[in-house]
Structure formats: structure tokens, C-alpha cells
N, C-alpha and C positions, 0 to 999 in steps of 0.2 A: 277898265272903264265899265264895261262889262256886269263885271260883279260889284261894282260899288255903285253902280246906277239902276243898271236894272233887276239886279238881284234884290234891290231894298224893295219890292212893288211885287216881285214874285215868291214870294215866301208861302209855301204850304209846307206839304207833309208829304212821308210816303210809307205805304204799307209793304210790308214784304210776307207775300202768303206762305204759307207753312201747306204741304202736300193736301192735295195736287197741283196745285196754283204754281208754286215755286216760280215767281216773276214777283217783280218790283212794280208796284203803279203809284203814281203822282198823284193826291188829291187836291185839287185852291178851291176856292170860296165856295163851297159845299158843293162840288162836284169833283166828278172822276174828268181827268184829261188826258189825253193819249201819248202819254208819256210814260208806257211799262216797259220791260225789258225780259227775258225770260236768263234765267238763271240756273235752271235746272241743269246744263252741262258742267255745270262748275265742283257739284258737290254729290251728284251721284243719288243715292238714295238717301243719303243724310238729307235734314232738313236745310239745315245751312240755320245762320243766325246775322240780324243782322246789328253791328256794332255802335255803329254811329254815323254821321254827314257834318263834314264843314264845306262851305264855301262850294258845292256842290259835287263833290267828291264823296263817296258813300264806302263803307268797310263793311267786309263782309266776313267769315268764317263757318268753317265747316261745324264746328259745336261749340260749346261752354258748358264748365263745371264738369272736368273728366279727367280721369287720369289717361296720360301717357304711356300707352304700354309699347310692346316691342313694333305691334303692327297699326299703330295709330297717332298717327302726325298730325299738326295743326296747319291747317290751309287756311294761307288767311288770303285777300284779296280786296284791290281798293280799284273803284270803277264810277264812271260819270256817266249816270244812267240819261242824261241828254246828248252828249257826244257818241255812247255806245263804247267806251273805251273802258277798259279793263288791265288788270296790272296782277299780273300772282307774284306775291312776295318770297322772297326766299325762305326755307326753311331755316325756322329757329334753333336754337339752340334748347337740347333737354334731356334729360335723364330721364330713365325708365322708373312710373309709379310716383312722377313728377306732377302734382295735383294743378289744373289752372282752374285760379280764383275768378280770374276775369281781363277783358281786354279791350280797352278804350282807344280811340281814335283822335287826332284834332291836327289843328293849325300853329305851329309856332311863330309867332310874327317874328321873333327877332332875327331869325334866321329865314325865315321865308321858305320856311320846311313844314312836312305835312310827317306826322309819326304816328308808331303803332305800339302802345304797350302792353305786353302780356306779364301779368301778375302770377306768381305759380308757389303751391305750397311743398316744402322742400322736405331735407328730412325731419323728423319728428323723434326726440326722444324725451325718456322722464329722468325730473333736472334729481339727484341722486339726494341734494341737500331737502329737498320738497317733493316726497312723492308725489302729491296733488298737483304738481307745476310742472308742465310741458314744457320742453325746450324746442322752440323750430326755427325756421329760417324760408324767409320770402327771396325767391329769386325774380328779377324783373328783367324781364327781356326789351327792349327798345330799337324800334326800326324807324331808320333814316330815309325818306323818300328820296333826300336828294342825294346820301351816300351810299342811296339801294342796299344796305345791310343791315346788322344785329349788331347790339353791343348788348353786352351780359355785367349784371350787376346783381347783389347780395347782401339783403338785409337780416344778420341775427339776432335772433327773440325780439320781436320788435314790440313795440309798445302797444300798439294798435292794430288793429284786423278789419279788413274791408269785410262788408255784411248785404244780403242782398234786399234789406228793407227801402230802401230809396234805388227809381228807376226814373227811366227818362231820359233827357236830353246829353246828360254826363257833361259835353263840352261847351268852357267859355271860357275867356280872358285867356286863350294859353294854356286850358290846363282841364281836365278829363275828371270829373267829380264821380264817388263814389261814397253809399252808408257807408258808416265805420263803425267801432266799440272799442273802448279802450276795454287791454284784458287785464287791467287788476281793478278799476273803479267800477266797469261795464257801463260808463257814460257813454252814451247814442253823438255819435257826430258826423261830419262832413266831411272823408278827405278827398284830397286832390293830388292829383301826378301832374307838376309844373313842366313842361316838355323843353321848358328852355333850359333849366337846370337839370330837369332829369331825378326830380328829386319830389318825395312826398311832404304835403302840408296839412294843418289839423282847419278845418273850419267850423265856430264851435256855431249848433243851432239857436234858436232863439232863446234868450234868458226871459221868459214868460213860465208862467204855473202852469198854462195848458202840456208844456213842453217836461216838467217833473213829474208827468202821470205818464205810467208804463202803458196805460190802456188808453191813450190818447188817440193815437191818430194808426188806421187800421194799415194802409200803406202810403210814402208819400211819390212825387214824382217831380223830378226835378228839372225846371223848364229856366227859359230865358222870356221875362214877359217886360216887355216895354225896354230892351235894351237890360234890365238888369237880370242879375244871378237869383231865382225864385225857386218857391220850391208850393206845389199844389199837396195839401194834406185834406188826406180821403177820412174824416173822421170814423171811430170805431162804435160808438156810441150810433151817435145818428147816420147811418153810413149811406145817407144822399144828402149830407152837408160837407162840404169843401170850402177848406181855410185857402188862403192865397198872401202870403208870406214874404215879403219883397228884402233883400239886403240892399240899403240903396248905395251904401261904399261899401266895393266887392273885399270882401277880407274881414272887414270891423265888425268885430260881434255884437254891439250895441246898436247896428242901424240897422238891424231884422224892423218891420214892422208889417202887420196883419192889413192887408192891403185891402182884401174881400173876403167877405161869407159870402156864400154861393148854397142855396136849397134848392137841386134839382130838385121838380114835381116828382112823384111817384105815378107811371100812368096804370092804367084798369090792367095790367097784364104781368103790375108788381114787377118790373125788370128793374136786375141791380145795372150800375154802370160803373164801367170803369174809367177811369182818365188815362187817354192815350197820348194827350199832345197838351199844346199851351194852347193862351189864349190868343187870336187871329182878329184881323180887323179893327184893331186902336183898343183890344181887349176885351171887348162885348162876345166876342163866341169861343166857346169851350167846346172843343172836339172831344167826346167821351165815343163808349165803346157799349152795345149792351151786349147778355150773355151768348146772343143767338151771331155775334161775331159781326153785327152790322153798325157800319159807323153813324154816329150821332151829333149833331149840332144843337148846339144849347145856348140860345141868343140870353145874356143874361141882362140885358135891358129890356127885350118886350118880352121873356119868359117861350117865347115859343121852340117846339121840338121840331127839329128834322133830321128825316133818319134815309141812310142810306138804301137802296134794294137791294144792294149784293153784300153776299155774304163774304167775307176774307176774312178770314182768322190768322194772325199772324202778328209781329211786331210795327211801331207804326216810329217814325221819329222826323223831325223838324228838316225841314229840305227846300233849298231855292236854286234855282236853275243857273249852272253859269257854263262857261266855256274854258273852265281849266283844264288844263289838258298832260297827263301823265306822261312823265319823260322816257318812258319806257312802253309801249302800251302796245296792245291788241284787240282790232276792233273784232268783235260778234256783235 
């Protein structure tokens, strides 16, 4: 009751500072609230990363994009920075010089399980029929919260390759989104890791002319705005113009439609912005980021800036408060 009630009314955001901060803090309606956590016992002198939140459950790990060597393991960790409860996951399964692409987080409702998938590039060799053509193989690792383990799975020469052009929210409907590229056309797409199957899906982007221009759009960042699957496009051209791109039936490539343009002002001190989060408040504010690491609100009905005074540099992702509680857990 909990999280279907009052979690619809507490939706913000949370930062997770990169050293010396290393804690977790809550942002709602353009303020800081006292809801941080510190983290720094967890990962040591790494920075730590943080992966994603559903349902107020937050994942955590100690890097991305590294290889596996003999003396370096993936710690991963999933904790409810309002209860204070924390959960270290078992070690995964992996071979030495074992590359991870990336690692997503979410909820599967069909089972009422919460999973963790790490992505990892396997071996690599040249296919003998096509010296120009790489043969590899993705191994995907998958963790069961509610059967606390790993199960190992392997995909060879696969069609498509995750890419790290689209960031953001990753999770909705079930399933941990991620850029892609196919690797014989190099078409730009969408995929997904379905956590109920367990299984990869293609989401093709918008069928628009802005979208057949290589120099379109500089980064995009993939949010849930109004209940749907959205993606905020940072334009490359004019780059304090943002596209807002809604699918309004999650899967159908034909219901992309450009929802908003958005022209942040440029102020007297020329600072670029980045987009950290979706948009908050029935849509009118855009939480951006500028380069001095302070957070920013961007009412895009009356035009006005407000900006935060502290500075946190760090990852930022979509967070509401609830009381789930890990069936395994340790409070700090």
C-alpha cells in the first residue's frame, strides 16, 4: 500500500557523489532532503557506480566497463536508502579478461522478483572465412533476489551490441533498456533484457529524418515521462535544444511521437547542461546538470532557472521512497 500510494506523490531523484562525497542524497521539488546514506564502506577507494532504482530499491557496484582480472571481482550490492538496509550479492560467475559491458537493475512483476544483469564480452576471435569479421560471444549473468543466486547464460556472434550512446533511467515495464547497433547494418537502436524471460529484445527508435542523421542528436537519455517509455535527445547541432520523444504503446515502433522541444536559455556565464533526470511535476521541470556539477531546474512553462548551491558530481537516477525490504539484509 505503501509504494502504490504514497510512492506515486514522492518521486524525485538521487545523486550518488563520486569522491569524496561517496553517499547517496535524495533530491524532491528542487530541494535537498535528508535522506543520504554514506557508502563509502562498501567499495573502498573505488568510486563505486550506481546502476539503477526500482520501487525504492537502489543497485549499486563497485565499477563498469573493466576487465576481470585474477585480482578483481564485481561487487555488486542492492540497498533501500530509506530503510538503511543493504544486501551484498553473491559473487558472479567469470573468467579471467572477461570484459563487462554493463549491468542493469529492475523489478519483474510476474514473479515478484527484483534481478541483476551483468552483460560481459567473452572470447573474441577472427572468423577465418572473413578476416575483417570478429567472432565473439556475450555472456550474461542473471541474479535472483528471491533465489539469492546467478544463473549463467551465452549468447554466440550475436547480432547486436549494446553501446554506451543512451543513458538514463534503463528500467521499465520489466525490462532494463540499453543503446544498441546492429553489427552488419550499424543501425542505432534500443535494446532490452526482459527479466521475465531472461531474454534480449530489439526496440527500433523513431522512424523520423531527424533520426537518419548520424549527427543528430549529441547524447540521448532515456527517462519514463508521464508513465511512458521516453527518451530526452540532447541535440548535436544546437546543443541547449532537447527533443522529448514519447512511445506511447511500449514496443510499437510507429507510436514514437516528439512530444517537446525544449530551448534552454544560454545564461551570461555560457554554461553547457547536461540532462540528469526526466521531467518532475505533471512535466513542466527538467532537472539538468551544469558543468560546475550543480544541479539545475528548468521550469519549462514559465522559462525560469534554478540552480542548486552544492556542488555533487556524480550519477543522478529516478528514486521514490518506499518500504521494501530485502529478505536477506544488513542494516548500516
Amino acid at each position: 500500500m505503501h509504494l502504490n500510494y504514497y510512492g506515486k506523490s514522492s518521486v524525485g531523484f538521487l545523486l550518488y557523489g563520486s569522491r569524496p562525497y561517496k553517499y547517496i542524497k535524495q533530491y524532491l521539488n528542487c530541494s535537498s532532503i535528508d535522506v543520504s546514506m554514506s557508502i563509502k564502506i562498501l567499495f573502498g577507494k573505488s568510486p563505486g557506480y550506481m546502476i539503477g532504482s526500482t520501487n525504492g530499491l537502489v543497485c549499486l557496484s563497485n565499477d563498469l566497463y573493466f576487465f576481470l582480472k585474477e585480482d578483481k571481482w564485481l561487487s555488486i550490492y542492492i540497498c533501500n536508502p530509506s530503510t538503511r538496509e543493504i544486501l551484498e550479492l553473491p559473487e558472479c560467475h567469470h573468467a579471467h579478461n572477461d570484459f563487462v559491458l554493463s549491468i542493469g537493475f529492475g523489478f519483474c512483476p510476474k514473479f515478484n522478483d527484483y534481478k541483476v544483469v551483468v552483460v560481459k564480452l567473452l572470447d573474441s576471435v577472427v572468423n577465418v572465412r572473413d578476416p575483417n569479421c570478429c567472432l565473439f560471444s556475450l555472456g550474461v549473468e542473471v541474479y535472483s533476489l528471491n533465489r539469492n543466486s546467478w544463473r549463467s547464460t551465452k549468447i554466440v556472434n550475436p547480432r547486436s551490441v549494446l553501446t554506451t550512446s543512451f543513458q538514463g533511467k534503463g528500467y521499465f515495464n520489466g525490462a532494463f533498456h540499453w543503446g544498441g547497433r546492429d553489427l552488419k547494418s550499424s543501425k542505432r537502436m534500443i535494446m532490452s533484457f526482459q527479466f521475465d524471460e531472461e531474454v534480449f529484445r530489439e526496440l527500433n527508435l523513431p522512424n523520423h529524418p531527424d533520426f537518419q542523421k548520424e549527427n543528430y542528436f549529441l547524447n540521448a537519455l532515456i527517462i519514463e515521462y508521464q508513465n511512458f517509455f521516453s527518451l530526452i535527445i540532447k541535440q548535436k547541432v544546437n546543443m541547449h535544444v532537447y527533443d522529448l520523444w514519447v512511445m506511447k504503446e511500449y514496443g510499437v515502433s510507429d507510436s514514437w511521437i516528439k512530444q517537446l522541444t525544449i530551448e534552454v536559455p544560454i545564461l551570461e556565464d555560457r554554461l553547457m547542461f547536461q540532462p540528469v533526470m526526466s521531467f518532475e511535476n505533471n512535466g513542466e521541470l527538467l532537472v539538468l546538470r551544469d558543468w560546475y556539477g550543480r544541479i539545475v531546474w528548468y521550469n519549462t512553462k514559465t522559462k525560469q532557472i534554478e540552480r542548486s548551491k552544492e556542488v555533487l558530481r556524480g550519477r543522478s537516477i529516478r528514486y521514490k521512497e518506499s518500504l521494501v525490504s530485502l529478505s536477506t539484509k544488513k542494516v548500516v
